[in-house]
PyMOL Python script that loads the backbone (N, CA, C, O; Angstrom):
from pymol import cmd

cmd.read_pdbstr("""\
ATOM      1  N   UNK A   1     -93.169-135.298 -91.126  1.00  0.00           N
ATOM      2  CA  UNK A   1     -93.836-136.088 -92.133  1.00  0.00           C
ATOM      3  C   UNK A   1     -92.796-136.923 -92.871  1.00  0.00           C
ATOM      4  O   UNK A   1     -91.642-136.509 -92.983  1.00  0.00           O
ATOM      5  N   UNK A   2     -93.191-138.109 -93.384  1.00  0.00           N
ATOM      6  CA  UNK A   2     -92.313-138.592 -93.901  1.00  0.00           C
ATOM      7  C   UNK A   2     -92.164-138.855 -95.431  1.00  0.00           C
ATOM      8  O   UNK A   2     -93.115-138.550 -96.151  1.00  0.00           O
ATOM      9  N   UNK A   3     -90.907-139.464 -96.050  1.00  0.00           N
ATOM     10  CA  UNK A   3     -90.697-138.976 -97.697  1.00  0.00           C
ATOM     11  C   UNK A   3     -92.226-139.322 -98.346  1.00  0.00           C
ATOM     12  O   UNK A   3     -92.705-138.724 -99.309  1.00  0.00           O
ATOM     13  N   UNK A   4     -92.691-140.101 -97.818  1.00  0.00           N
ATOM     14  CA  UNK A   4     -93.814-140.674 -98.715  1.00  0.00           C
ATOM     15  C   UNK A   4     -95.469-139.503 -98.949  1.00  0.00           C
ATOM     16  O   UNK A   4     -96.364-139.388 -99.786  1.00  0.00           O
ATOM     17  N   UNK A   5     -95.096-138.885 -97.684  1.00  0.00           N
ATOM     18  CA  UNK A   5     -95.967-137.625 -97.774  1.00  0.00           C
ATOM     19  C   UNK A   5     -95.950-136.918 -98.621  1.00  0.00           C
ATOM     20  O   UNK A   5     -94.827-136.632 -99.036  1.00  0.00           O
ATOM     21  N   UNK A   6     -96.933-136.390 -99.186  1.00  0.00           N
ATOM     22  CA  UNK A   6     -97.990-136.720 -99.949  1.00  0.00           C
ATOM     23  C   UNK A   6     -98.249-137.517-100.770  1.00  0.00           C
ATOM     24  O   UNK A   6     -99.428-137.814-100.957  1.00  0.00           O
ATOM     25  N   UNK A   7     -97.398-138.008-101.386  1.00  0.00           N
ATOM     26  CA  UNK A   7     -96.985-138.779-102.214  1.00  0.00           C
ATOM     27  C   UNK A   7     -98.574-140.092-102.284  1.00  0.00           C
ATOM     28  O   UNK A   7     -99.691-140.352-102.730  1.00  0.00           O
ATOM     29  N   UNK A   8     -97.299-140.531-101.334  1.00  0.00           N
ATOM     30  CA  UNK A   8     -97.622-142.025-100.925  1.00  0.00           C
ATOM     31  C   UNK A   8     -99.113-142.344-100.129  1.00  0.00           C
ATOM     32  O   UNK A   8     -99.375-143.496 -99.781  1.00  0.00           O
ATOM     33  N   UNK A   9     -99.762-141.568 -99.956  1.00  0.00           N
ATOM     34  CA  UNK A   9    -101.177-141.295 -99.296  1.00  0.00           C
ATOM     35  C   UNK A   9    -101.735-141.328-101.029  1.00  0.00           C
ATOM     36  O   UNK A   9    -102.859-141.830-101.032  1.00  0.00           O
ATOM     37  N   UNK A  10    -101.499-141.126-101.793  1.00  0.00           N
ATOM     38  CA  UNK A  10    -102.467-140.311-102.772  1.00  0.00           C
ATOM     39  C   UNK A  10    -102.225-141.556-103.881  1.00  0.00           C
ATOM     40  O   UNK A  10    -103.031-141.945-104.726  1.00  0.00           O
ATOM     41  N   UNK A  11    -100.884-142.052-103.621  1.00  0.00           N
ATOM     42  CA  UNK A  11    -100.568-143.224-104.402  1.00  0.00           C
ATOM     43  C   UNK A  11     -99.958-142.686-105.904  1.00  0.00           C
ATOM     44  O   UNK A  11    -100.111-143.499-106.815  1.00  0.00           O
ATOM     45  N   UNK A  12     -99.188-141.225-106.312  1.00  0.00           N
ATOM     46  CA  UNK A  12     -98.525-141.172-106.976  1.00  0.00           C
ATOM     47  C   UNK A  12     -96.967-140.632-106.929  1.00  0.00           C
ATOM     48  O   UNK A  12     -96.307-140.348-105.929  1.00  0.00           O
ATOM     49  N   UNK A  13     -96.604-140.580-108.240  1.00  0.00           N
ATOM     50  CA  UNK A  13     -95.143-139.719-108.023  1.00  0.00           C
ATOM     51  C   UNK A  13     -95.542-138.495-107.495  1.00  0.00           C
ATOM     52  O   UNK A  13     -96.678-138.167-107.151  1.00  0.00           O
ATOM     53  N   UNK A  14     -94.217-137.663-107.450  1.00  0.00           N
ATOM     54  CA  UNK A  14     -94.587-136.571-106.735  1.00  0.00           C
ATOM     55  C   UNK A  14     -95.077-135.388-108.472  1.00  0.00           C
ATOM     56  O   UNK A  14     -94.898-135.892-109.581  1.00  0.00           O
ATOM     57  N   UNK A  15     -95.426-134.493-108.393  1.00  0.00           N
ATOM     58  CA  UNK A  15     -95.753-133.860-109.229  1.00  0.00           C
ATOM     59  C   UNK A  15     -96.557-132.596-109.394  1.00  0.00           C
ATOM     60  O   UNK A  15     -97.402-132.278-108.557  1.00  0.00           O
ATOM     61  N   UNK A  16     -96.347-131.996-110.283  1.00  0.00           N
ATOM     62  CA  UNK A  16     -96.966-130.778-109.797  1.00  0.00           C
ATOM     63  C   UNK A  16     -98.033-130.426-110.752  1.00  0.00           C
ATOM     64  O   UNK A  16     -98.344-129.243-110.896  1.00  0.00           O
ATOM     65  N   UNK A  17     -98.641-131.401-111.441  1.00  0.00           N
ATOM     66  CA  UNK A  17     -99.965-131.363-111.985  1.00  0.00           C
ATOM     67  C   UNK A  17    -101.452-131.456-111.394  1.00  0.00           C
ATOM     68  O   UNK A  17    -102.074-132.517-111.343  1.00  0.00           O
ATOM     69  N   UNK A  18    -101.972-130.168-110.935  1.00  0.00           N
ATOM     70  CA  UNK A  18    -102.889-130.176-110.845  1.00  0.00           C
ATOM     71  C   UNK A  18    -104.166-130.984-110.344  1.00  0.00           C
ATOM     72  O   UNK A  18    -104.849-131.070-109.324  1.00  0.00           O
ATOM     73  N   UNK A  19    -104.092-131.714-112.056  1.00  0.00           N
ATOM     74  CA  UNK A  19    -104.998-132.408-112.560  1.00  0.00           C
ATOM     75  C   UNK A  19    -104.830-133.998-111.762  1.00  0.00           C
ATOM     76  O   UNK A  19    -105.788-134.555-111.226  1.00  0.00           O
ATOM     77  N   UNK A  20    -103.904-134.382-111.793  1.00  0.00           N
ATOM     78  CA  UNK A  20    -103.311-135.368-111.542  1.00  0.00           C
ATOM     79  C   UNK A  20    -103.320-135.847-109.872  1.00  0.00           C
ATOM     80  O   UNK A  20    -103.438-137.010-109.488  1.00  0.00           O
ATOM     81  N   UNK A  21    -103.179-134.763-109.090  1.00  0.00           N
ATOM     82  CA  UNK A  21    -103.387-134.871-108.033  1.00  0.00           C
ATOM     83  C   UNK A  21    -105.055-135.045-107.534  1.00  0.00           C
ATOM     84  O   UNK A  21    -105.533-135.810-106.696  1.00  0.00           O
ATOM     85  N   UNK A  22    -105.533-134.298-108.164  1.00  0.00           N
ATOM     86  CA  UNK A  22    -107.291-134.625-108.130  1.00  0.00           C
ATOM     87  C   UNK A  22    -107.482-135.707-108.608  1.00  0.00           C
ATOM     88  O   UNK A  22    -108.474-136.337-108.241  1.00  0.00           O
ATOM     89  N   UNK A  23    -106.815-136.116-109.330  1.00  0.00           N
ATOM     90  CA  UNK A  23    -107.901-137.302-109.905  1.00  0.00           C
ATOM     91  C   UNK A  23    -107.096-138.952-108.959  1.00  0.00           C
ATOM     92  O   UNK A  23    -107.377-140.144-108.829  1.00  0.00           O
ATOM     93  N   UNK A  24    -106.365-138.301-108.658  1.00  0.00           N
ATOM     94  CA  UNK A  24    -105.618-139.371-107.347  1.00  0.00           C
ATOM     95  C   UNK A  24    -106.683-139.453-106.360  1.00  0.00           C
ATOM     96  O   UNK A  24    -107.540-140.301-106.107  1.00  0.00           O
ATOM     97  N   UNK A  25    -106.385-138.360-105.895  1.00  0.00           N
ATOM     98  CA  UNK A  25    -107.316-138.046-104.744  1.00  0.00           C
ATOM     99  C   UNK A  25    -108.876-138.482-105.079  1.00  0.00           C
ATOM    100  O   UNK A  25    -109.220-139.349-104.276  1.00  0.00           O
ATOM    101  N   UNK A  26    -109.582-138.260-105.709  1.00  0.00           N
ATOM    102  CA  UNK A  26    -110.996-138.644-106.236  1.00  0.00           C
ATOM    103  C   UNK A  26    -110.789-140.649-106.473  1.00  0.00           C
ATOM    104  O   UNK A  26    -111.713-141.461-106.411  1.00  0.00           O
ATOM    105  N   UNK A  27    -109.740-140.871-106.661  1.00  0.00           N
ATOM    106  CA  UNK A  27    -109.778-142.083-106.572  1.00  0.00           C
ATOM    107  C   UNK A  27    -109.328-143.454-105.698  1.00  0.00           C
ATOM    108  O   UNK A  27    -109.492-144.656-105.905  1.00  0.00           O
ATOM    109  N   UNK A  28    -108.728-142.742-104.698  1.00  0.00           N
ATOM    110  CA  UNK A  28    -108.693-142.823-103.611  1.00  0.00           C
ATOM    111  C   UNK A  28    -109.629-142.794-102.512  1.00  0.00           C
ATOM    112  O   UNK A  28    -109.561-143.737-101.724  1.00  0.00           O
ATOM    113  N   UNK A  29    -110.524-141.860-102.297  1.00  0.00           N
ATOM    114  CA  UNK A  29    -111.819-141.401-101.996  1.00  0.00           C
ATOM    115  C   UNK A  29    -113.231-142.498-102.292  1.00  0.00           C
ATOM    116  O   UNK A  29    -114.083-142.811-101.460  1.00  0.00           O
ATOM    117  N   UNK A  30    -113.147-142.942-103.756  1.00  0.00           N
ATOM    118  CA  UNK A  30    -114.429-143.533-103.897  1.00  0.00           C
ATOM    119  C   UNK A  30    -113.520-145.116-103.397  1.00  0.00           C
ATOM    120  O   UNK A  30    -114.270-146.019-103.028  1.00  0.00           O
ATOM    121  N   UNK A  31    -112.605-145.304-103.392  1.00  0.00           N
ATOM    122  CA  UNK A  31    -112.330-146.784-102.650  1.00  0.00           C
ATOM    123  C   UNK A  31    -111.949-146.497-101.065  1.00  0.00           C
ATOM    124  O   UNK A  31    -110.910-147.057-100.717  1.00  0.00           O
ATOM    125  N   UNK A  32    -112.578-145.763-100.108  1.00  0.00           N
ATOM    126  CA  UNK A  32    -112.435-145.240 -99.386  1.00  0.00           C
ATOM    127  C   UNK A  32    -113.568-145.503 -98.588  1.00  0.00           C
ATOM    128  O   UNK A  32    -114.505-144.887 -99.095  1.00  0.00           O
ATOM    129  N   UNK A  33    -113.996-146.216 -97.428  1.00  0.00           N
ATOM    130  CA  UNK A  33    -115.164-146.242 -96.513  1.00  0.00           C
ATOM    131  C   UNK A  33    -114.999-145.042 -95.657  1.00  0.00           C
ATOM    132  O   UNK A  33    -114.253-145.175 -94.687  1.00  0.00           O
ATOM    133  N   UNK A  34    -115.492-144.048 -95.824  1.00  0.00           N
ATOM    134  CA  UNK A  34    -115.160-142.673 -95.148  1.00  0.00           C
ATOM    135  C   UNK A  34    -116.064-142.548 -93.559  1.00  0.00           C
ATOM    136  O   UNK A  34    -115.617-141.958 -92.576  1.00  0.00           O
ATOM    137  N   UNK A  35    -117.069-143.078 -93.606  1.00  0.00           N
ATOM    138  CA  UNK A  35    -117.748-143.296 -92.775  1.00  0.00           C
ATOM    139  C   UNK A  35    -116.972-144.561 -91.910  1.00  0.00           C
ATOM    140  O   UNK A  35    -116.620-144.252 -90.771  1.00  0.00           O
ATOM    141  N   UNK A  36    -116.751-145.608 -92.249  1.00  0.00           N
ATOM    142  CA  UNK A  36    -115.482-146.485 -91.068  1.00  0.00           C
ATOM    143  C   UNK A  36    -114.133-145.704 -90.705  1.00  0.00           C
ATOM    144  O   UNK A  36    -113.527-145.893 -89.650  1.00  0.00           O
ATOM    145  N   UNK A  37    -113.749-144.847 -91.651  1.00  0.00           N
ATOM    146  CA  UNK A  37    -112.296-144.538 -91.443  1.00  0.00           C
ATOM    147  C   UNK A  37    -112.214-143.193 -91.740  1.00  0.00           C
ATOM    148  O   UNK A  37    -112.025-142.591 -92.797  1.00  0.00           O
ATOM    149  N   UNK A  38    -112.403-142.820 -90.544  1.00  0.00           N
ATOM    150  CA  UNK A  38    -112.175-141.616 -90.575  1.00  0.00           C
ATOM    151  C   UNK A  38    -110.542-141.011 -90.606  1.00  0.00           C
ATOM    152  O   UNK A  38    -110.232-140.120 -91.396  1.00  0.00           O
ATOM    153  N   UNK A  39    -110.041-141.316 -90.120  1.00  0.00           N
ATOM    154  CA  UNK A  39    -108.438-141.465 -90.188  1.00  0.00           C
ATOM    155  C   UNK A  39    -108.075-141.150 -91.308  1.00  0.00           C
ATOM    156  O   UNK A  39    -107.548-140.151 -91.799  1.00  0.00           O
ATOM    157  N   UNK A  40    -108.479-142.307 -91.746  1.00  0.00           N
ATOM    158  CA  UNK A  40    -107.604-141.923 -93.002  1.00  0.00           C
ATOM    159  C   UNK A  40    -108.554-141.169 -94.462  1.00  0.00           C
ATOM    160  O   UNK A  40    -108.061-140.992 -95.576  1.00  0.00           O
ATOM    161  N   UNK A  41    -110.017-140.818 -94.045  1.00  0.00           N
ATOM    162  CA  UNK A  41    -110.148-139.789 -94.635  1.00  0.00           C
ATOM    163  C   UNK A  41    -109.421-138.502 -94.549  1.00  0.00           C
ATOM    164  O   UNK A  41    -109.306-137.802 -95.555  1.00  0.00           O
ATOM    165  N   UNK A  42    -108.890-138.126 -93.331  1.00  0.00           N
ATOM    166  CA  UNK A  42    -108.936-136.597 -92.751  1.00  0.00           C
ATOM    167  C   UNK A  42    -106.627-137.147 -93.380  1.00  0.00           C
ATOM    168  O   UNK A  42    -105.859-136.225 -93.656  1.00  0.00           O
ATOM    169  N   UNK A  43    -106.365-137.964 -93.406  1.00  0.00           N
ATOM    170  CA  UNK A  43    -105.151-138.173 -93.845  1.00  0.00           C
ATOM    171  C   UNK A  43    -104.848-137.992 -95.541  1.00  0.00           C
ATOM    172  O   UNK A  43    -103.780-137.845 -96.136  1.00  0.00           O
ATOM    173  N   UNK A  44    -106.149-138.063 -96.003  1.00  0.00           N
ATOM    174  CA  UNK A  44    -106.240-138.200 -97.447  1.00  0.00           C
ATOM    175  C   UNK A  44    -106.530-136.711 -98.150  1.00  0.00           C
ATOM    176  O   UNK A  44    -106.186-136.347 -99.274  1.00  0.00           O
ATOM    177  N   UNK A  45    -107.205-136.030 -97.224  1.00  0.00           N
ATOM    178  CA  UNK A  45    -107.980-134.640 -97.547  1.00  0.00           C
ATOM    179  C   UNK A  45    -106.471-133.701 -97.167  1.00  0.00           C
ATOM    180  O   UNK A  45    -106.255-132.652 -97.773  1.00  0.00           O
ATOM    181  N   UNK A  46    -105.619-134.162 -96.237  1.00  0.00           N
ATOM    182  CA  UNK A  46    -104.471-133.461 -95.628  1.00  0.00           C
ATOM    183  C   UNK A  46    -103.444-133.377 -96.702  1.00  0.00           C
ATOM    184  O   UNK A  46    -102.798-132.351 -96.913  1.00  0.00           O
ATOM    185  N   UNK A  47    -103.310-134.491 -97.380  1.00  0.00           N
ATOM    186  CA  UNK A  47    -102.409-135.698 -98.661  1.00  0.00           C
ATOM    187  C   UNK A  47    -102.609-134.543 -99.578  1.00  0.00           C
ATOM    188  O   UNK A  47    -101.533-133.976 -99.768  1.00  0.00           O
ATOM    189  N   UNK A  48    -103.654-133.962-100.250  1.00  0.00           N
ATOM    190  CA  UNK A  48    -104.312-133.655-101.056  1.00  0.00           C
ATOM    191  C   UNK A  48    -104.063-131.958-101.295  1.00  0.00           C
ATOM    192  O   UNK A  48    -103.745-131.328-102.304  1.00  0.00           O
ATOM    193  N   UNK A  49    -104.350-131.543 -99.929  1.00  0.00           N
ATOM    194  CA  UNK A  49    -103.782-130.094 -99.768  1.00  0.00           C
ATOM    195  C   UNK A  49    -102.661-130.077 -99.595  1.00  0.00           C
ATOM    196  O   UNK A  49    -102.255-128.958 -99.907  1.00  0.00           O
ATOM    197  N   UNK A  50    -101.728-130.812 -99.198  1.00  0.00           N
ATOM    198  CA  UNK A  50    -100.251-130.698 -99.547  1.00  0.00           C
ATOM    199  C   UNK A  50     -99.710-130.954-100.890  1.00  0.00           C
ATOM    200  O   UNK A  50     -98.717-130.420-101.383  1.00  0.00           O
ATOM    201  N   UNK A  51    -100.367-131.705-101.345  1.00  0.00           N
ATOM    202  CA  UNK A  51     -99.770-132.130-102.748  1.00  0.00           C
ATOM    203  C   UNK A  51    -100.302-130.438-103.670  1.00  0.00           C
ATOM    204  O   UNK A  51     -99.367-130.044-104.368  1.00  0.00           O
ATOM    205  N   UNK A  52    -100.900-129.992-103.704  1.00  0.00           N
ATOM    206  CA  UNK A  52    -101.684-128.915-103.774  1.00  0.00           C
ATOM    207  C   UNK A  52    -100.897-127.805-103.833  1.00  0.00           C
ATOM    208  O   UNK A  52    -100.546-127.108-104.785  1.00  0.00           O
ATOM    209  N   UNK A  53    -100.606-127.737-102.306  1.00  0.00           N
ATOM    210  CA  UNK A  53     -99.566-126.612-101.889  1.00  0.00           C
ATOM    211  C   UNK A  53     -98.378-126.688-102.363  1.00  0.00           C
ATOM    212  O   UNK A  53     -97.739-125.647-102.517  1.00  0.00           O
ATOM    213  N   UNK A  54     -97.764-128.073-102.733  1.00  0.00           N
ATOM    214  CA  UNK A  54     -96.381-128.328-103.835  1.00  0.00           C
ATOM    215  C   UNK A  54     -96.667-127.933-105.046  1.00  0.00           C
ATOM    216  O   UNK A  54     -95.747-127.277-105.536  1.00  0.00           O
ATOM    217  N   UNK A  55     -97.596-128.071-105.739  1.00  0.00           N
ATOM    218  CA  UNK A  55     -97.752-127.780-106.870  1.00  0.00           C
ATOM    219  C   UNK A  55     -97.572-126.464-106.947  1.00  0.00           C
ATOM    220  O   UNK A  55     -96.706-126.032-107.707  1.00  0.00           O
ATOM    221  N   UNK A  56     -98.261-125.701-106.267  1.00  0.00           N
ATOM    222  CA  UNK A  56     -97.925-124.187-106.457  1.00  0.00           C
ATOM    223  C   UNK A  56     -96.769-123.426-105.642  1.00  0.00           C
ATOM    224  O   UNK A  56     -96.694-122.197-105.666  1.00  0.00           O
ATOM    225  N   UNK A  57     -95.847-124.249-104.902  1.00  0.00           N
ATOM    226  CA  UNK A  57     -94.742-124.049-104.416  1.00  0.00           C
ATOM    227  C   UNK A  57     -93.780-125.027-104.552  1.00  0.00           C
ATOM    228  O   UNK A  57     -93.610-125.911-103.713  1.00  0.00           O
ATOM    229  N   UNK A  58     -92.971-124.882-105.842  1.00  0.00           N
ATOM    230  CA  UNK A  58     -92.388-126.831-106.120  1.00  0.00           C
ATOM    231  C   UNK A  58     -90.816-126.023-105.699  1.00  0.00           C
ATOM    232  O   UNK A  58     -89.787-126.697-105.638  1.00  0.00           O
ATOM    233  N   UNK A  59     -90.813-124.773-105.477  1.00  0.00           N
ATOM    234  CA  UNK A  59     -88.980-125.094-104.629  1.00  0.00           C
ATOM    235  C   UNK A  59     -89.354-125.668-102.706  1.00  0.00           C
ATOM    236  O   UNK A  59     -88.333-125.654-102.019  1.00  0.00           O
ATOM    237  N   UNK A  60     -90.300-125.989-102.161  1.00  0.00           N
ATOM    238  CA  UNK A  60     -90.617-126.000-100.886  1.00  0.00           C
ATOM    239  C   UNK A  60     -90.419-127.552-101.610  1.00  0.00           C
ATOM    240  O   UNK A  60     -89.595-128.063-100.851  1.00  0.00           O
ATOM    241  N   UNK A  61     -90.672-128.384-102.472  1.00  0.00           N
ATOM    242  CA  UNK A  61     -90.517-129.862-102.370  1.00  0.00           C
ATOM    243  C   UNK A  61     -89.472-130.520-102.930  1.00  0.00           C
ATOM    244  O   UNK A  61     -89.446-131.679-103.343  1.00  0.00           O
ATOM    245  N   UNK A  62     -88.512-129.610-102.914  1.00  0.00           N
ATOM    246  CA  UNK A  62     -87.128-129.772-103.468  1.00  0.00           C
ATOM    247  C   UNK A  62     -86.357-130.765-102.158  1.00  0.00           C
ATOM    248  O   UNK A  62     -86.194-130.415-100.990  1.00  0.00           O
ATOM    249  N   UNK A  63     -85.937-132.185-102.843  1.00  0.00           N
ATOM    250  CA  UNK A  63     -84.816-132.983-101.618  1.00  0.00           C
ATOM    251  C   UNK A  63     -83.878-132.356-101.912  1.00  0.00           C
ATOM    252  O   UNK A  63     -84.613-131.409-101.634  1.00  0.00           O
ATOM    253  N   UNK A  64     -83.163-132.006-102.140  1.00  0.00           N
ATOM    254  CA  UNK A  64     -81.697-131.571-103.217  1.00  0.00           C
ATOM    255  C   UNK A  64     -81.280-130.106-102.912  1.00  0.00           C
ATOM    256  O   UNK A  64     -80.330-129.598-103.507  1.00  0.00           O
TER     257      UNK A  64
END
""", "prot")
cmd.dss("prot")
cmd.show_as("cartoon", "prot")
cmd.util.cbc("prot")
cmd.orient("prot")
């Protein structure tokens, strides 16, 4: 995956708020033709549980 993963799918910094990641994701989603693009629904829902899984594991998203 590359640096921009999750990140950059979801369209924020990286971070380990929660909240923040949902409401990315939810907004992402409603500008989202899910029914044309499936792709990049199933890329966005993926985005989402990773950003997810950082949040509750932030030494696994350590560059450094």
């Amino acid at each position: 995956m590359s640096e921009a993963f999750p990140w950059g799918v979801l369209g924020i910094a990286p971070t380990a708020d929660r909240n923040a990641i949902r409401s990315a994701y939810a907004a992402r989603l409603k500008a989202l033709d899910v029914d044309a693009n499936v792709a990049a629904f199933a890329a966005l829902r993926d985005a989402r549980a990773e950003a997810l899984y950082l949040a509750d594991h932030p030494e696994e998203g350590n560059s450094g």
